[in-house]
SEKOLVO-120660 format. One record per residue: x, y, z of N, C-alpha, C in turn. Coordinates in pm, whole numbers, plus 50000, padded with zeros to 5 digits. Example, Ala and Ser with C-alpha at 12.3 -4.5 7.8 and 13.67 -1.06 7.14 Angstrom:
BEGIN
npx | npy | npz | capx | capy | capz | cpx | cpy | cpz
51319 | 49431 | 50780 | 51230 | 49550 | 50780 | 51320 | 49670 | 50780 .
51285 | 49775 | 50708 | 51367 | 49894 | 50714 | 51290 | 50003 | 50787 .
END
This chain:
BEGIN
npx | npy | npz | capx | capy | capz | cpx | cpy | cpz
51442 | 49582 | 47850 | 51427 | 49724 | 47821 | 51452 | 49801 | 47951 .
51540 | 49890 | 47951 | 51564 | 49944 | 48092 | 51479 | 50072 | 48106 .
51480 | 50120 | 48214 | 51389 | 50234 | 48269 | 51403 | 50387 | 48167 .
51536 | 50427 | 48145 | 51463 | 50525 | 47991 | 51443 | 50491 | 47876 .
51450 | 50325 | 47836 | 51385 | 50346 | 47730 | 51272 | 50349 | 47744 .
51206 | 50289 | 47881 | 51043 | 50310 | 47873 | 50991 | 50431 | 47884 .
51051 | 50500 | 47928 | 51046 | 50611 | 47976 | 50988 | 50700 | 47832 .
51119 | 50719 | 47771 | 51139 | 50755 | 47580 | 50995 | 50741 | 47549 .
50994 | 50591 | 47543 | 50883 | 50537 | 47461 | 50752 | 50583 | 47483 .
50745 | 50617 | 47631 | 50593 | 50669 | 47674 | 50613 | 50803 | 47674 .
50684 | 50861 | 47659 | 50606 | 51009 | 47628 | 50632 | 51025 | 47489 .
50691 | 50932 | 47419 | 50635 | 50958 | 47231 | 50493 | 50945 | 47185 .
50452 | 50832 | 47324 | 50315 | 50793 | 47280 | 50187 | 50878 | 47312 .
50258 | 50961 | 47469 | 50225 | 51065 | 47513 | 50193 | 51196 | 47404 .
50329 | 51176 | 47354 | 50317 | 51310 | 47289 | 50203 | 51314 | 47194 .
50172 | 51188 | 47108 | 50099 | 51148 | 47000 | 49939 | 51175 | 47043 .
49883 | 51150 | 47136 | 49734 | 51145 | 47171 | 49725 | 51305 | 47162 .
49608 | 51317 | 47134 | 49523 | 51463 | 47112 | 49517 | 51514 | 47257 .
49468 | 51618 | 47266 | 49436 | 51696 | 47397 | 49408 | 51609 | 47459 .
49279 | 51584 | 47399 | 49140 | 51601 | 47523 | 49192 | 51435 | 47555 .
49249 | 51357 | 47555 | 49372 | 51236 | 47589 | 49471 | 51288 | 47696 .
49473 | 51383 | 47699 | 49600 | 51387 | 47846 | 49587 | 51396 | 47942 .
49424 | 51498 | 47967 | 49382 | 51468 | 48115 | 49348 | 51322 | 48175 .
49298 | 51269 | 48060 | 49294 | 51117 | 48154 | 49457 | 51029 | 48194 .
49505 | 51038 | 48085 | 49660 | 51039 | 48132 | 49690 | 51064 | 48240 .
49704 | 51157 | 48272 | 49763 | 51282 | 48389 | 49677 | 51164 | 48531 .
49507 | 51205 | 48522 | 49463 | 51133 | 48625 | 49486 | 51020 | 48635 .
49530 | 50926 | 48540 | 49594 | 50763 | 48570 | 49743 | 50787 | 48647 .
49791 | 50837 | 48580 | 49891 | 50884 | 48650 | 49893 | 50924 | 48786 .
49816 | 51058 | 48831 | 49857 | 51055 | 48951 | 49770 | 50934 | 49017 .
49691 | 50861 | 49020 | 49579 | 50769 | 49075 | 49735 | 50662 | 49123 .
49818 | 50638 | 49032 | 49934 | 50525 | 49048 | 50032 | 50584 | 49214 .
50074 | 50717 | 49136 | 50119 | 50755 | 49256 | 50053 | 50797 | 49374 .
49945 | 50791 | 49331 | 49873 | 50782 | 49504 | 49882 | 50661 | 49563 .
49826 | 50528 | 49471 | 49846 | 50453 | 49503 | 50023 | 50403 | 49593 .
50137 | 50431 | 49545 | 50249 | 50429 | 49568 | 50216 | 50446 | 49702 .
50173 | 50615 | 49709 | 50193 | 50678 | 49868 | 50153 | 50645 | 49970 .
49998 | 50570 | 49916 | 49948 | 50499 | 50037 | 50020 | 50365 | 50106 .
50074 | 50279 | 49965 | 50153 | 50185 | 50014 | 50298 | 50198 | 50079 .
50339 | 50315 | 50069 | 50438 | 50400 | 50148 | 50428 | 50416 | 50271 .
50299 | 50471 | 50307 | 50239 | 50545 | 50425 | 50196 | 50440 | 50525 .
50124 | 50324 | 50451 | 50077 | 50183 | 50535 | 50216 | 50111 | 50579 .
50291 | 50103 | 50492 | 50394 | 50013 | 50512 | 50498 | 50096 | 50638 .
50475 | 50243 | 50630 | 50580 | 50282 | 50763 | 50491 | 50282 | 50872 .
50358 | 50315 | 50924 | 50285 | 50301 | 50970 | 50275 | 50135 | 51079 .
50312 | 50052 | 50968 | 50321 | 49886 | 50985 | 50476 | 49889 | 51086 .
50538 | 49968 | 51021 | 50695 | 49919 | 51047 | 50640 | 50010 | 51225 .
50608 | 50128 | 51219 | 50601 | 50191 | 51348 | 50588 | 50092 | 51466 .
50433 | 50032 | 51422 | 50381 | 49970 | 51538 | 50447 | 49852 | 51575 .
50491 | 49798 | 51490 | 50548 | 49679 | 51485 | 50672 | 49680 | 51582 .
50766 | 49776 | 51547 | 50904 | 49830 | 51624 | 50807 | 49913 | 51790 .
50728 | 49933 | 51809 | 50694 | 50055 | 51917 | 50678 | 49899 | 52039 .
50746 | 49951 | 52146 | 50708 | 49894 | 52248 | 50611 | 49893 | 52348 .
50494 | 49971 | 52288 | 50415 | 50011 | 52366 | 50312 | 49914 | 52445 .
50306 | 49804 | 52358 | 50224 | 49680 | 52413 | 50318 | 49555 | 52478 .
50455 | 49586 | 52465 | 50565 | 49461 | 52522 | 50503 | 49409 | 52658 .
50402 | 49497 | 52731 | 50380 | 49453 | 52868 | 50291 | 49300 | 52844 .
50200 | 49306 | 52748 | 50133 | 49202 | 52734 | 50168 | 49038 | 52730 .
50287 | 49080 | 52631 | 50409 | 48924 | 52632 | 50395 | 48877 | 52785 .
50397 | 48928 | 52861 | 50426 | 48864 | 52961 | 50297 | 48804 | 53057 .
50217 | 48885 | 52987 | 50066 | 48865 | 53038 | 50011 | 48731 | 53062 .
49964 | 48587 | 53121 | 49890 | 48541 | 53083 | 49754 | 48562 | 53030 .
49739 | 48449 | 52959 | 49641 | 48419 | 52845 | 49502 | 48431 | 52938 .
49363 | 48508 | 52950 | 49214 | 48487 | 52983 | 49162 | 48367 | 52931 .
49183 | 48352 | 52816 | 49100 | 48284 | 52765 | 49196 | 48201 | 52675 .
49091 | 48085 | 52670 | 49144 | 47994 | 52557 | 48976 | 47972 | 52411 .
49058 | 47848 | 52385 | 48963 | 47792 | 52281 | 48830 | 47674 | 52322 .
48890 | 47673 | 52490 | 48808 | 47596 | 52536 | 48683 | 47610 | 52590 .
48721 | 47822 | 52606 | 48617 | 47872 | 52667 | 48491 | 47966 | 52567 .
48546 | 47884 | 52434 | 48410 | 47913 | 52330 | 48274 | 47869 | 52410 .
48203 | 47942 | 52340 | 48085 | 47842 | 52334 | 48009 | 47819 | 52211 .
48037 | 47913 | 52119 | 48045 | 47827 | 51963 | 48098 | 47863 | 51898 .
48184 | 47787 | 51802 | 48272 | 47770 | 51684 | 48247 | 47810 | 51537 .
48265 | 47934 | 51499 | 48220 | 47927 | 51344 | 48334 | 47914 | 51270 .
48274 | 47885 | 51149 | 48382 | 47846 | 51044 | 48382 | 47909 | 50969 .
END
């Protein structure tokens, strides 16, 4: 089924529910596209830091510490 027939199909079903049925609609709705935006917003956010050279100095850093200099181990 491609994208207008779903499309079609949900606002027939849309159309069909009574009023007091659309505001919750509407708020599922936008709740999705918020959802979208945030995963929009995290994911360029991700890409920023990821690409920013701002910490490259560290690569070169040696290591303080290791695993040797625990002194206890949780699991």
């Amino acid at each position: 089924m491609n994208r207008q027939i779903k499309i079609k199909n949900t606002v027939d079903k849309i159309n069909r529910l009574p009023d007091a049925k659309l505001s919750e609609v509407e708020d599922f709705v936008d709740f999705l596209l918020s959802k979208i935006d945030d995963s929009i917003l995290t994911e360029g956010i991700q890409k920023l830091t990821s690409d920013s050279k701002t910490f490259e100095y560290l690569k070169d850093e040696e290591d303080l510490y290791s695993v040797n200099d625990l002194k206890e181990k949780y699991k």
